[in-house]
PAZAPA-4460 file (N, C-alpha, C; in steps of 0.05 Angstrom, whole numbers, plus 32768, in hexadecimal, padded with zeros to 4 digits):
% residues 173
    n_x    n_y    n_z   ca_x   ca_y   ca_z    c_x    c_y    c_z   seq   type   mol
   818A   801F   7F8A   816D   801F   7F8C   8163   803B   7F85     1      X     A
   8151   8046   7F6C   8141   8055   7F6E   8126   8055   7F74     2      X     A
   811B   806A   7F76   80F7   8070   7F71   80E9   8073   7F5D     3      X     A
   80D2   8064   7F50   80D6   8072   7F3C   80B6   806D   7F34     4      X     A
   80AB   8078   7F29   8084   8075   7F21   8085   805E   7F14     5      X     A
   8074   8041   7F1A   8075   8030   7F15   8059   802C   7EF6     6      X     A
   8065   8028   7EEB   804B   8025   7ED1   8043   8002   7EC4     7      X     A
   8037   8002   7EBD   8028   7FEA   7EB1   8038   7FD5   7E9C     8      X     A
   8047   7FE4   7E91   805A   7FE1   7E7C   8075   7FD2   7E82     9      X     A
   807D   7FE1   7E93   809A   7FDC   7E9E   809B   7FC9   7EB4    10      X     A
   8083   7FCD   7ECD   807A   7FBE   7EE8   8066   7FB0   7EE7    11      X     A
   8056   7FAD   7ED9   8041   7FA1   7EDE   8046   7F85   7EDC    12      X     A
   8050   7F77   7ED8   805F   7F5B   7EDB   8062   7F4E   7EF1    13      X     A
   8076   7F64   7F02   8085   7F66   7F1B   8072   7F68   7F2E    14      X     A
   8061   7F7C   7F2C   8042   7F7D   7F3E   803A   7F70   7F44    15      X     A
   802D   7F5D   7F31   8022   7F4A   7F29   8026   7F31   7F3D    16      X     A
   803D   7F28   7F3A   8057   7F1C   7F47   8056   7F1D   7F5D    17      X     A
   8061   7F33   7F6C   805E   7F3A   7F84   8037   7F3A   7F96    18      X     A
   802C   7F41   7F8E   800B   7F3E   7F8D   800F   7F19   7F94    19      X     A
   8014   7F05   7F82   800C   7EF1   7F7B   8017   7EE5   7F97    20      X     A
   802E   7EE1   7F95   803E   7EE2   7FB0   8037   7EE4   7FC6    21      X     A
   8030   7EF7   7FD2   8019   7EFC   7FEB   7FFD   7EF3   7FEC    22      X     A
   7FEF   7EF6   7FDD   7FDD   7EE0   7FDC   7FE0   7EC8   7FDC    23      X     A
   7FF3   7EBB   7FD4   7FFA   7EA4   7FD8   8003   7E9B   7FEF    24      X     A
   801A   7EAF   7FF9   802A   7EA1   8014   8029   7EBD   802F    25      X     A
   800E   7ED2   8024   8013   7EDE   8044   7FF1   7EE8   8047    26      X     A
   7FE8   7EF0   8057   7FD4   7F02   8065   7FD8   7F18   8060    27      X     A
   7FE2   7F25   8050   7FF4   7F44   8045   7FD8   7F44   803B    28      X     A
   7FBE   7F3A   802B   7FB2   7F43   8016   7F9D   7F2A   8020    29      X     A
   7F8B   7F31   8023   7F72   7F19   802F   7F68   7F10   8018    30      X     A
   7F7B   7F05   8000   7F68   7EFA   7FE4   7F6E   7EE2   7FEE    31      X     A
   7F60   7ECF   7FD9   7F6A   7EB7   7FD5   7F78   7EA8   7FBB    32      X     A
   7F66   7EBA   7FA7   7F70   7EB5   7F88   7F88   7EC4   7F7C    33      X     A
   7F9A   7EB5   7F6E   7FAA   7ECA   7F5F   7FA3   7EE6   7F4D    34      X     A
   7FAD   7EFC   7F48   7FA7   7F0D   7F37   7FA9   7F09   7F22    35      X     A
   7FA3   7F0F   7F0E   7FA6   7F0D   7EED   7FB3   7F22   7EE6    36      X     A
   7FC2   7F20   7EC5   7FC5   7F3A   7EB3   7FB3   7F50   7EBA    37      X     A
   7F9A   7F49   7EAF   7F86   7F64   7EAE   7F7D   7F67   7EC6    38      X     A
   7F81   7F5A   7EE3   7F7E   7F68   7EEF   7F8D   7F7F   7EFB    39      X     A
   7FA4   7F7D   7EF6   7FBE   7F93   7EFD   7FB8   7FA7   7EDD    40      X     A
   7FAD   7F9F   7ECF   7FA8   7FC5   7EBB   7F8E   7FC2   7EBB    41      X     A
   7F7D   7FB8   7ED0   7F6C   7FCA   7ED9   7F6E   7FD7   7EF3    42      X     A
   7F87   7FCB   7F04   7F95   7FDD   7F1B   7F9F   7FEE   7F18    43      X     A
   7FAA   7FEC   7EFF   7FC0   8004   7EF7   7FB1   8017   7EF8    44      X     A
   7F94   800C   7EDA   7F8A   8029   7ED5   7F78   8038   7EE1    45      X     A
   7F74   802A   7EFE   7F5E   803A   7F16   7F74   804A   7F1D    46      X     A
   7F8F   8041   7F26   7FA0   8053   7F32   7FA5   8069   7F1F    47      X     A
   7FA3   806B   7F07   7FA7   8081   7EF4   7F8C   8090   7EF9    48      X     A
   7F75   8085   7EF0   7F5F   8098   7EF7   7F5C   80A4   7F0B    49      X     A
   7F6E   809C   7F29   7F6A   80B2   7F3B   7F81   80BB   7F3E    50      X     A
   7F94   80B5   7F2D   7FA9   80C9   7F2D   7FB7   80CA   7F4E    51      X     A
   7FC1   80A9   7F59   7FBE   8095   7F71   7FDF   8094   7F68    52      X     A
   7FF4   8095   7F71   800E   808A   7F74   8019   8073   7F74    53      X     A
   8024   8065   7F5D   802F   804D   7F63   804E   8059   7F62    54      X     A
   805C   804D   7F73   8072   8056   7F7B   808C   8034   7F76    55      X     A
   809A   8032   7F68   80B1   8015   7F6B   80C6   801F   7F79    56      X     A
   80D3   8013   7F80   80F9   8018   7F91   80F6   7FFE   7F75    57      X     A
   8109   8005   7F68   811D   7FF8   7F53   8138   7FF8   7F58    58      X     A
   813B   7FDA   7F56   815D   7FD4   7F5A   816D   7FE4   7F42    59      X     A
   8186   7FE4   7F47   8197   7FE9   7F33   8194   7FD8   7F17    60      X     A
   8194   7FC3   7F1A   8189   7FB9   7F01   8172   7FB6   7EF4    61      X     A
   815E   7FC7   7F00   8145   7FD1   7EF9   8129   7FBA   7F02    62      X     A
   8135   7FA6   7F16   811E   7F98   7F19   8113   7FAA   7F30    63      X     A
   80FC   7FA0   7F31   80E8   7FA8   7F4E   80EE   7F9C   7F65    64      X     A
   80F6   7FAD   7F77   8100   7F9C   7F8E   80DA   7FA4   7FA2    65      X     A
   80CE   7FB8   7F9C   80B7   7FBF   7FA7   80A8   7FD7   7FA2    66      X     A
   808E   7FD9   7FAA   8083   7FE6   7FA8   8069   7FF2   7FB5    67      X     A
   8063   8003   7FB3   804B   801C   7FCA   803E   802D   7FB3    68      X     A
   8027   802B   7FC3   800D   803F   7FB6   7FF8   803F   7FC7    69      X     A
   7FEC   8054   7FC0   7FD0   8059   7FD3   7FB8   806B   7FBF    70      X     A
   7F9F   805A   7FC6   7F8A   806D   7FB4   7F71   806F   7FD4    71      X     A
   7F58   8070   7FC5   7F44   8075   7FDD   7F40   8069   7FF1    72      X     A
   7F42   8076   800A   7F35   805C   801A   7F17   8055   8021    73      X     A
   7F0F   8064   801A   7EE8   8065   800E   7EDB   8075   7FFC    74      X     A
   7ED0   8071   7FF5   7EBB   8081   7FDF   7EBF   8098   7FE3    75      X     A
   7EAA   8095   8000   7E97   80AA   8009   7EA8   80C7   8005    76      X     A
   7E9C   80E6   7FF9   7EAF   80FD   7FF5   7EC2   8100   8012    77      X     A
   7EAF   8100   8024   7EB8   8109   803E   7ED2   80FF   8043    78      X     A
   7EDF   80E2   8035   7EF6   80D4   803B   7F04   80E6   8026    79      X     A
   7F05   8105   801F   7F16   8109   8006   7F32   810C   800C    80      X     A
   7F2F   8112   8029   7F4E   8118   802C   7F61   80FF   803E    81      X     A
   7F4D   80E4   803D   7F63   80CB   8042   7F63   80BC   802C    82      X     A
   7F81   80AA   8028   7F7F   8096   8017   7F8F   8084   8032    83      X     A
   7F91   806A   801F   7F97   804D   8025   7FAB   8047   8017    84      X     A
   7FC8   8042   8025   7FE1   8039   8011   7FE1   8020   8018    85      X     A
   7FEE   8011   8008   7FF9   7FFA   8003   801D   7FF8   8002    86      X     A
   8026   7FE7   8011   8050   7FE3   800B   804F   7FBE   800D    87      X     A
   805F   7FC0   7FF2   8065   7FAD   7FEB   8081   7F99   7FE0    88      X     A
   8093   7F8D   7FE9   80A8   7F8D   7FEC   80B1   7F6B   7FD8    89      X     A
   80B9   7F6D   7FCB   80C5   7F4C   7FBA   80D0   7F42   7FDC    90      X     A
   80C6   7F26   7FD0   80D9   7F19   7FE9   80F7   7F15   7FE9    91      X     A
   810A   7F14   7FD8   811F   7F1E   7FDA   812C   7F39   7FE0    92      X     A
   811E   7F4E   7FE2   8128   7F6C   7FEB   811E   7F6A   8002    93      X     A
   8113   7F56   8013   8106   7F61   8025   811E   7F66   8049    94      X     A
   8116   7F79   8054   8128   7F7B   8073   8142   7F8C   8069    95      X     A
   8145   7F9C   8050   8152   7FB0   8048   8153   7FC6   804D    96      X     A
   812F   7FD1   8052   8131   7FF3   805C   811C   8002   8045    97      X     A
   8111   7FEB   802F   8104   7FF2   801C   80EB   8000   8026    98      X     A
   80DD   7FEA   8036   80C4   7FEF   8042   80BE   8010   8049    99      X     A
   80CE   8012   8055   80D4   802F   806D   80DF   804D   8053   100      X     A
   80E9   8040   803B   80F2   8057   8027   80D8   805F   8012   101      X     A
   80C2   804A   8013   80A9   8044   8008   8090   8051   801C   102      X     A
   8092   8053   802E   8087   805F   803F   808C   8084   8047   103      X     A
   80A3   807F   8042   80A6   809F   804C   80A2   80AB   802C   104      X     A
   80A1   809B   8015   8090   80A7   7FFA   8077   80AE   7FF8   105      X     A
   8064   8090   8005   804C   809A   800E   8048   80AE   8014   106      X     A
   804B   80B5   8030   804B   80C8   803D   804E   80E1   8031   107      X     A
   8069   80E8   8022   806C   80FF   800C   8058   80FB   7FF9   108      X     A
   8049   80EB   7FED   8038   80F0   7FD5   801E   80F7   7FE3   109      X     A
   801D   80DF   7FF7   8006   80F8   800E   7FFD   8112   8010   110      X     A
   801B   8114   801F   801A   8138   802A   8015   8140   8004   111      X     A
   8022   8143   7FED   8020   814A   7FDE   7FFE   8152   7FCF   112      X     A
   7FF1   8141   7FD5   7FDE   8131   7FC3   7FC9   8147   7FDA   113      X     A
   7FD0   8156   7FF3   7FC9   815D   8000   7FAF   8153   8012   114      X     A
   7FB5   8141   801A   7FA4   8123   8026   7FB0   812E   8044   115      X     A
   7F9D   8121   8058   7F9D   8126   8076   7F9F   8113   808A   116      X     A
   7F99   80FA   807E   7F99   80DA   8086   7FA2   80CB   8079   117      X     A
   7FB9   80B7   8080   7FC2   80A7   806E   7FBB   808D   8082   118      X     A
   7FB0   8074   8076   7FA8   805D   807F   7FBA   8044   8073   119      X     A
   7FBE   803C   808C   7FCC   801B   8086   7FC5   8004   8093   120      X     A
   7FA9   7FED   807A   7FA3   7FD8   8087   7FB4   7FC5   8091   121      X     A
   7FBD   7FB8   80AA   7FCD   7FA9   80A2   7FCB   7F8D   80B5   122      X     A
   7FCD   7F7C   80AB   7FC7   7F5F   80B7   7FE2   7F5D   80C9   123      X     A
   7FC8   7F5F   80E8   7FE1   7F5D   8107   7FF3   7F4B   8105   124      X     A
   7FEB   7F34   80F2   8008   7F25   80F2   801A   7F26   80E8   125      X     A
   8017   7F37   80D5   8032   7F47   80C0   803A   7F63   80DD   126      X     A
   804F   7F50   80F4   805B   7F6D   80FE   8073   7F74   80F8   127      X     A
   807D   7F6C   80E4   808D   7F83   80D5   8087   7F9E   80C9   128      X     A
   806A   7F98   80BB   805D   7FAA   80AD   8054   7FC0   80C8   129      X     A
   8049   7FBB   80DB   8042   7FC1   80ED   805A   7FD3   8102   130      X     A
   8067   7FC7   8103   8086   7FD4   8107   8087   7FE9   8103   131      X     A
   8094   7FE3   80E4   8098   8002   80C5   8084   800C   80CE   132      X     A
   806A   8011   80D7   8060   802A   80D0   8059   8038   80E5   133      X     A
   805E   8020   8105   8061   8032   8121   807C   8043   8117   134      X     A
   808F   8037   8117   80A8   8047   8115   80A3   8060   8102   135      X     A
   808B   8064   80EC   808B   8079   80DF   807C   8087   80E4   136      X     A
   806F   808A   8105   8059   8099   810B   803A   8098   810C   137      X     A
   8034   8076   8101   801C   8076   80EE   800C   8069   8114   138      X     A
   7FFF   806B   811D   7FEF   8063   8138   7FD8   804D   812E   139      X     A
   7FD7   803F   8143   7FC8   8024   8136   7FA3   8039   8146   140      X     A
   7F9C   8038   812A   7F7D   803B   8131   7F64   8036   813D   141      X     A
   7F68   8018   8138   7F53   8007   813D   7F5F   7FE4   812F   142      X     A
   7F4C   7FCD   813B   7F51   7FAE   812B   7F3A   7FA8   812B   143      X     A
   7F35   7FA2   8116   7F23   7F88   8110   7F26   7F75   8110   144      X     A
   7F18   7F72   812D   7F1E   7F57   8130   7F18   7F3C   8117   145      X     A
   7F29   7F2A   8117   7F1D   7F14   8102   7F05   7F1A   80EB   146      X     A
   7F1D   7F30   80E0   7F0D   7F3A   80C3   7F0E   7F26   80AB   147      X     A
   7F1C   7F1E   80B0   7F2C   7F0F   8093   7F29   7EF5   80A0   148      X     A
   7F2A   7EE2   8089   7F31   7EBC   808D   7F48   7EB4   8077   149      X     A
   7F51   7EAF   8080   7F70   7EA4   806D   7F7C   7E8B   8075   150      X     A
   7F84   7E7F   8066   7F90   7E66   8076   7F8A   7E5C   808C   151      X     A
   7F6C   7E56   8088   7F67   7E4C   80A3   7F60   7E58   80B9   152      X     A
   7F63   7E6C   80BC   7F5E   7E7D   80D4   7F5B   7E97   80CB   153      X     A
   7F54   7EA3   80ED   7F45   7ECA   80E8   7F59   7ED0   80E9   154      X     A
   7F56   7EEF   80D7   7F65   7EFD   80D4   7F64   7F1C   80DB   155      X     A
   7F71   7F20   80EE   7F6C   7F39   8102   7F78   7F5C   80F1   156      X     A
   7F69   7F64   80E5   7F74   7F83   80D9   7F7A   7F9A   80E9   157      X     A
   7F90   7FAC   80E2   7F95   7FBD   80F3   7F8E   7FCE   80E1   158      X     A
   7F87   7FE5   80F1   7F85   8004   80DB   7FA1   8014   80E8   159      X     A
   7FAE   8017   80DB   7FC6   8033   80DF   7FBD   8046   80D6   160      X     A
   7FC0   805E   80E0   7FB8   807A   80D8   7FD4   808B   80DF   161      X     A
   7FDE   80A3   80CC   7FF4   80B8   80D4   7FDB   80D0   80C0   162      X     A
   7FDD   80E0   80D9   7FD2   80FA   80D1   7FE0   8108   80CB   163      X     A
   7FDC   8116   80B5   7FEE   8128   80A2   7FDD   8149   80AC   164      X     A
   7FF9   8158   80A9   7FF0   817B   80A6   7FE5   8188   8092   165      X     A
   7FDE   8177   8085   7FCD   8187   8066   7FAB   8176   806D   166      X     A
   7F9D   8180   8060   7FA6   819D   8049   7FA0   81B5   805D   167      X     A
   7FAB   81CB   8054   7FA8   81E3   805D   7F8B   81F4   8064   168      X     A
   7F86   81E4   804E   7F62   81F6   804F   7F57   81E1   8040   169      X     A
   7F4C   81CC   8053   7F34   81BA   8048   7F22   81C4   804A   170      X     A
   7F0D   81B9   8037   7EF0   81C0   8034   7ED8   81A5   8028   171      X     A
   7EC3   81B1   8034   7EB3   81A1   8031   7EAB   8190   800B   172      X     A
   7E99   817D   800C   7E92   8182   7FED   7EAB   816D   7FDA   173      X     A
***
């Protein structure tokens, strides 16, 4: 398994894929409809315009076993120094250790990207997900209660937050 910047070209298939998947069979993603082609290169290319991390763990034979990224988690300037990741796992790699090697990338592209808040929505009934990111430090923030409707029923959101030591000298603006 490597790491490796996931692009449009090579992943966007696999994305796609994995996206379609969870909407289909989890609460991972409060849609209802499948994604399209153009909607993953127009995902791609917001994550390019903010210059946002997509990150794969690629098997040895180069498929996507998963994948992580994070861009804004609001508009507003004042949010400049949090974003919102996303980890995403094929259902055959999954209960490997991927999750947790995808995460501690976050985190490094974080601290890098020199961000101060890193946020993880995550649907209370995914506690695996919930797990991975107590175990990585991340403190449950707050729930919304029955934010979401999915299959029939509410769907309760968690906010995870891990505060980061950067940046050194924030400023306003």
């Amino acid at each position: 398994m490597q790491l490796v910047p996931c692009s449009l070209e090579k992943h966007g298939s696999a994305i796609l894929a994995i996206f379609n998947h969870e909407i289909a069979n989890s609460s991972s993603l409060y849609e209802y409809v499948p994604r399209t082609a153009a909607t993953i290169e127009t995902w791609f290319a917001h994550k390019a315009a903010g210059d946002w991390p997509v990150i794969g763990a690629e098997a040895d034979d180069g498929r996507l076993m998963g994948f992580a990224t994070m861009g804004p988690f609001r508009p507003q300037p004042g949010y400049k120094y949090t974003a919102e990741h996303s980890i995403y796992i094929q259902q055959d790699f999954r209960g490997q250790g991927l999750g947790g090697v995808l995460l501690q990338e976050m985190i490094a592209q974080a601290t890098a990207k020199d961000l101060h808040c890193l946020i993880g929505v995550i649907d209370q009934a995914n506690q695996a997900s919930v797990a991975l990111h107590l175990k990585h430090g991340f403190v449950l923030a707050g729930v919304m209660r029955e934010a979401g409707f999915k299959f029939g029923g509410w769907l309760d959101a968690g906010y995870y937050q891990l505060v980061l030591p950067t940046p050194q000298t924030p400023v306003d603006g």
